[in-house]
N, C-alpha and C positions, 0 to 999 in steps of 0.2 A: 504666295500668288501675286502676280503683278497688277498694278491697280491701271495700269495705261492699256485697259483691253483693245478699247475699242472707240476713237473719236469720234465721237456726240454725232454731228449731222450730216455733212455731205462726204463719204465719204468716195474717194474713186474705185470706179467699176474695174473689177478685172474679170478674165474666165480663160478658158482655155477657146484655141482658134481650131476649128475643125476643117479639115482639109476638102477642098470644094472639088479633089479629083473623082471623078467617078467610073472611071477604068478600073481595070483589077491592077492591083497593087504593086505589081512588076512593073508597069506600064507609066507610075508617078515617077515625076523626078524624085529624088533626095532632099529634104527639105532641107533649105539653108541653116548653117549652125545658127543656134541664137547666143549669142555674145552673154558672156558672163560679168555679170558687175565682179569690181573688186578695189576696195577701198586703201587708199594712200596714204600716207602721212608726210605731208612735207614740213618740214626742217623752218621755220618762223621766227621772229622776231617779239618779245612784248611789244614793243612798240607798235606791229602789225595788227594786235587785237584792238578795237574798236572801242573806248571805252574802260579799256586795264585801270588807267588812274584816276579813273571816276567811279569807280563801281565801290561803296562801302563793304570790303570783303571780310566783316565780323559777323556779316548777317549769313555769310557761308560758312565759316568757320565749324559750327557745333555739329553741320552736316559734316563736313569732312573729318572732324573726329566720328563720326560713326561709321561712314564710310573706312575706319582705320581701324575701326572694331569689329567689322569683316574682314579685313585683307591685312592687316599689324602682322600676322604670322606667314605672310606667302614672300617666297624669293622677290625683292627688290623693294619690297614698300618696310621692309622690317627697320629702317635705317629713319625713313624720313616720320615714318608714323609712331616711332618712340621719340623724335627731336618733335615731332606736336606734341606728343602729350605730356610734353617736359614742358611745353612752353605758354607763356601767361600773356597771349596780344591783348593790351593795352588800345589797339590804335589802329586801323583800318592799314595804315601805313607798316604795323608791326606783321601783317598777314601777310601783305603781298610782297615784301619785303623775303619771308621764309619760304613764298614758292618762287620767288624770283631767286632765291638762293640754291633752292634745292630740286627746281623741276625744270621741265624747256619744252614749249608750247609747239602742238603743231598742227598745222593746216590738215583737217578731215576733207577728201577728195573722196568722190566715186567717180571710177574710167568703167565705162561699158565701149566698148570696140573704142570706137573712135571719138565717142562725146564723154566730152570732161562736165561732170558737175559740182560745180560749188558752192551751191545753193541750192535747202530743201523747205521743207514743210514742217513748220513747227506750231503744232495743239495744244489744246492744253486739257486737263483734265481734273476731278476736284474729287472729294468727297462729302457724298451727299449726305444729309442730315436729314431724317424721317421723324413720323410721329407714329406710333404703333402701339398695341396690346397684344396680352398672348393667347387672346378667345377672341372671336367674330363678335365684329357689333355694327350697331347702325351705322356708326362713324368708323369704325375700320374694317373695313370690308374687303380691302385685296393683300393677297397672303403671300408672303417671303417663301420659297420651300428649303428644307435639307433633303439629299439625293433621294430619290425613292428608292425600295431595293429591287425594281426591276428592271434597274436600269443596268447595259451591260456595258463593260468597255473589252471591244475586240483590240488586242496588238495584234496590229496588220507586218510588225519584224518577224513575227514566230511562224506566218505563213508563206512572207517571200521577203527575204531577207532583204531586198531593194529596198523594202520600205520601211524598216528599221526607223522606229522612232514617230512613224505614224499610227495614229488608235481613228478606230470609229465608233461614237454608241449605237444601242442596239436593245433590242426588248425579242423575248420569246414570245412566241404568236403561234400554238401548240410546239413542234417541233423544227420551228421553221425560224432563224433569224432575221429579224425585218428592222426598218430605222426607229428610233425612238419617235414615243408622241411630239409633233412639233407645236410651237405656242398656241396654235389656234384648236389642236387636238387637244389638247394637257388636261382639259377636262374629263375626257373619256378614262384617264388611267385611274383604276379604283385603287390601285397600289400606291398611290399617292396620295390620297386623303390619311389623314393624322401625320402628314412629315412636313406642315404648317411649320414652319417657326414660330412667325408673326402674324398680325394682320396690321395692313398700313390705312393711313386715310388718304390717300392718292395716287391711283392707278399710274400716272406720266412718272411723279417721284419714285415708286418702285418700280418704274421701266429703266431710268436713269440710273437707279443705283444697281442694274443686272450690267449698264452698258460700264458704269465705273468698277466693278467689279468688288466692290469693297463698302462700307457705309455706315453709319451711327443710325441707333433706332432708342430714342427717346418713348418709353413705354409710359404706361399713365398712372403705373403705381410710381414711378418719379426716378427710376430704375434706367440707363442708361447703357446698350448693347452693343459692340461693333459686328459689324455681317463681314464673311469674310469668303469670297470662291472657294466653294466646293468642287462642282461641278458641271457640268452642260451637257445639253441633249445633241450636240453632236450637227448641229444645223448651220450653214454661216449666216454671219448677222448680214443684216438688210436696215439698212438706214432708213428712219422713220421719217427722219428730213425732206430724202431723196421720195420716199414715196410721196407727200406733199407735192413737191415739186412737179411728177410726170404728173399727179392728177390734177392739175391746172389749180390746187387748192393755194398754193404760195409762192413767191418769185423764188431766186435763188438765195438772191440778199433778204428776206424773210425767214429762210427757215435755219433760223439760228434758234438756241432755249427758249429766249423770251416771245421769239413769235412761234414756235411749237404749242408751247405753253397757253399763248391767246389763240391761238385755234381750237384748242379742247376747251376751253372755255365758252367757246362758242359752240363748238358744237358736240355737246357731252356724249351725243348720242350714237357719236360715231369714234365714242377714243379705241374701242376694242377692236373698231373695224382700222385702224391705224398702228395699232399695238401687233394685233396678229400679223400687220403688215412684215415683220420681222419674226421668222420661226423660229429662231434661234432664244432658248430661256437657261439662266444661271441658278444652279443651285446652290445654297450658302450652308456656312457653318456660323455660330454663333460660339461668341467670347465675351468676358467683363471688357468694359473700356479701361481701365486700367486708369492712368495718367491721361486726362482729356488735352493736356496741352500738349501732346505728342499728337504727331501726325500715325496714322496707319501703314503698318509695314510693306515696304514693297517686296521687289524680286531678290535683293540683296539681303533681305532679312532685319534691315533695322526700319528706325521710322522715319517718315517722308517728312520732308522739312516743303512748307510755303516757300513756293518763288525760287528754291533752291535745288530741288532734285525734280530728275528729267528721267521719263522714261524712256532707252535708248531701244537699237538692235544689237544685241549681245553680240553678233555674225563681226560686228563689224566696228564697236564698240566696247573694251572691256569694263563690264559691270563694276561699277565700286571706284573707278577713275574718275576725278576730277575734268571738266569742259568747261571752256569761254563760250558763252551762249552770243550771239549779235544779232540777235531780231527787230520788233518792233512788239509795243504794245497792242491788243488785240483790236481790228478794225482803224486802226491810228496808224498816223506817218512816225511818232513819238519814238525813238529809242529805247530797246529793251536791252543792255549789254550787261552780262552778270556773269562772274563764279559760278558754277554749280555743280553738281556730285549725279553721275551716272547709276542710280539705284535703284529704278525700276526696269520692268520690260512689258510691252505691249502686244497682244495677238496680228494689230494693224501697223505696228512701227513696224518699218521694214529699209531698208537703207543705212548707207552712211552720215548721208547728209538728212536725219530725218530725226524729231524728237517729241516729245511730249511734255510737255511744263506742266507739274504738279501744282494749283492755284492756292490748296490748304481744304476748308472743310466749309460747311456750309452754306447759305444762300451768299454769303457775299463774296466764295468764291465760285459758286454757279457760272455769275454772269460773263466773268469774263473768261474762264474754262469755254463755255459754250461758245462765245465769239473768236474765239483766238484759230486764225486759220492763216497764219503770216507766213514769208519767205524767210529764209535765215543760214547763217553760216554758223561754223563747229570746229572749235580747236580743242586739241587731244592735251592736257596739262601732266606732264610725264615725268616721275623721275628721271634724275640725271643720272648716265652711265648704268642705266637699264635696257635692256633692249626694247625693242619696239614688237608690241602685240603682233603677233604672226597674221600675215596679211591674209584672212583666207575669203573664199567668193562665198 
């Protein structure tokens, strides 16, 4: 499952636009076609990336070997990812050296009609670190769940084939299908009592790690857990940020973690009334942590490297490819230019020009996951005399 669900706070509003005709329906024009994105790749220079000969690219290196232990066996990477892992860099200079030899960089574009974008929105996203038990107590009182079993999922392909690939949940309610409990119901479902995982000791921290989708839960026998997406109740999320914001509770530049986080602090009494602000809740499964210096596995299936793997849009993006990130650091004019490895995917990443920066685990990569809301460019780093990923919208 992908850890880049869903970025932290402000996210932008979309819906659908409903038509203000109100004649009968022969009587409306034809609504104008809407332009289809569809992403480009042009033909570039290293010299053109931003950054290429400054970026120390050993701290990318061990992602892009994993990255090669998903994709080592597919048409065109089988050449360049047995010459990695034959080879022993030495030297920031000995890496960029072997994709300057064996790969050719290129400019990620999205054309919509007639606007060219070259610049998107780059987040970041982290994993949270919990403190929890596997029984309620004073101090851990709000509970992680795994799926309930009345929870349904309808595919919406097996009733019209248009929508292939789309599901909704759903619960019986005698014989009748109706939507699943949403956050603020989730009490009422007696079917979900005993499918606790855990209990944590902070309501906002288990809100965080349903939006990261993935998380560590430090238990108090000294017992060490990852949570990993199971499942959801089928609601879209609603930014807990944005709600701050319309109710005149925080500016814009306020509702970042750290000032979310001081508002429930102040005002304890109202975090549930802020939490349900978003109906949408994740169910997890639990696993051992395994190796705690590894990161949590993304969409690719291996583990998320700090600083180096981005959660992309697959549409548009192939998963497990090597990107020149050229942003900036989060809230800062600073340059952010890096190597990094396409190996997550997000429910919110949606574009070409668009990605997610994995920060690592814990609070000290909280802060800046939560602040990072920069502009930024994206080059495609491609074997040579492969073809180029099929352009599709």
């Amino acid at each position: 499952m992908e850890l880049g669900t869903r970025p932290l706070v402000l996210l932008a509003a979309s819906g659908a636009i409903l038509s203000a005709c109100a004649t009968p329906p022969r009587s409306c024009p034809p609504p104008a076609p809407t332009p289809v994105p569809h992403v480009e790749y042009d033909s570039a220079r290293w010299s053109d990336l931003p950054g290429w000969h400054a970026d120390d690219m050993r701290a990318a290196w061990p992602a892009f070997l994993a990255s090669c232990g998903a994709l080592g066996q597919r048409a065109g990477w089988v050449a360049v990812c047995t010459a990695a892992q034959e080879l022993r860099p030495l030297t920031t200079q000995d890496v960029r050296t072997f994709f300057e030899r064996s790969f050719e960089p290129y400019r990620i574009i999205e054309r919509v009609g007639a606007r060219t974008q070259r610049e998107g929105l780059i987040t970041g996203y982290f994993e949270p670190e919990l403190r929890g038990g596997r029984s309620p107590s004073a101090r851990f009182n709000t509970p992680l769940y795994s799926p309930p079993p009345d929870l349904l999922t309808v595919e919406l392909g097996s009733l019209y084939p248009e929508l292939k690939g789309k599901r909704v949940r759903a619960r019986l309610e005698g014989t009748r299908v109706v939507p699943y409990y949403s956050r603020s119901e989730l009490e009422r479902d007696a079917a979900l009592k005993g499918h606790e995982l855990v209990w944590v000791d902070d309501a906002i921290d288990a809100f965080l790690l349903e939006v990261q989708g993935s998380g560590r839960v430090q238990l108090a026998d000294g017992e060490t857990i990852r949570l990993h997406y199971a499942d959801e109740n089928g609601y879209p999320y609603r930014s807990i940020g944005r709600y701050l914001v319309d109710h005149g509770e925080l500016t814009v530049a306020e509702a970042t973690l750290p000032g979310i986080r001081a508002w429930a602090r102040q005002h304890p009494g109202r975090v549930k009334e802020l939490l349900d602000a978003d109906p949408s809740v994740v169910f997890f499964r639990a696993e051992p942590l395994g190796d705690p210096a590894l990161g949590p596995p993304g969409a690719l299936g291996v583990p998320l490297t700090a600083g180096r793997s981005l959660a992309i849009d697959p549409r548009s993006i192939p998963l497990g490819a090597p990107l020149f990130l050229a942003t900036t650091f989060p809230a800062s004019d600073a340059p952010l230019e890096r190597l990094a490895l396409a190996q997550d995917t997000g429910g919110a990443i949606r574009g070409a020009v668009r990605a997610d920066l994995f920060w690592g685990t814990g609070s000290q990569a909280a802060d800046p996951a939560g602040r990072m809301r920069q502009q930024g460019r994206l080059w495609l780093i491609w074997p040579k005399g492969v073809p180029l990923p099929e352009r599709s919208p």
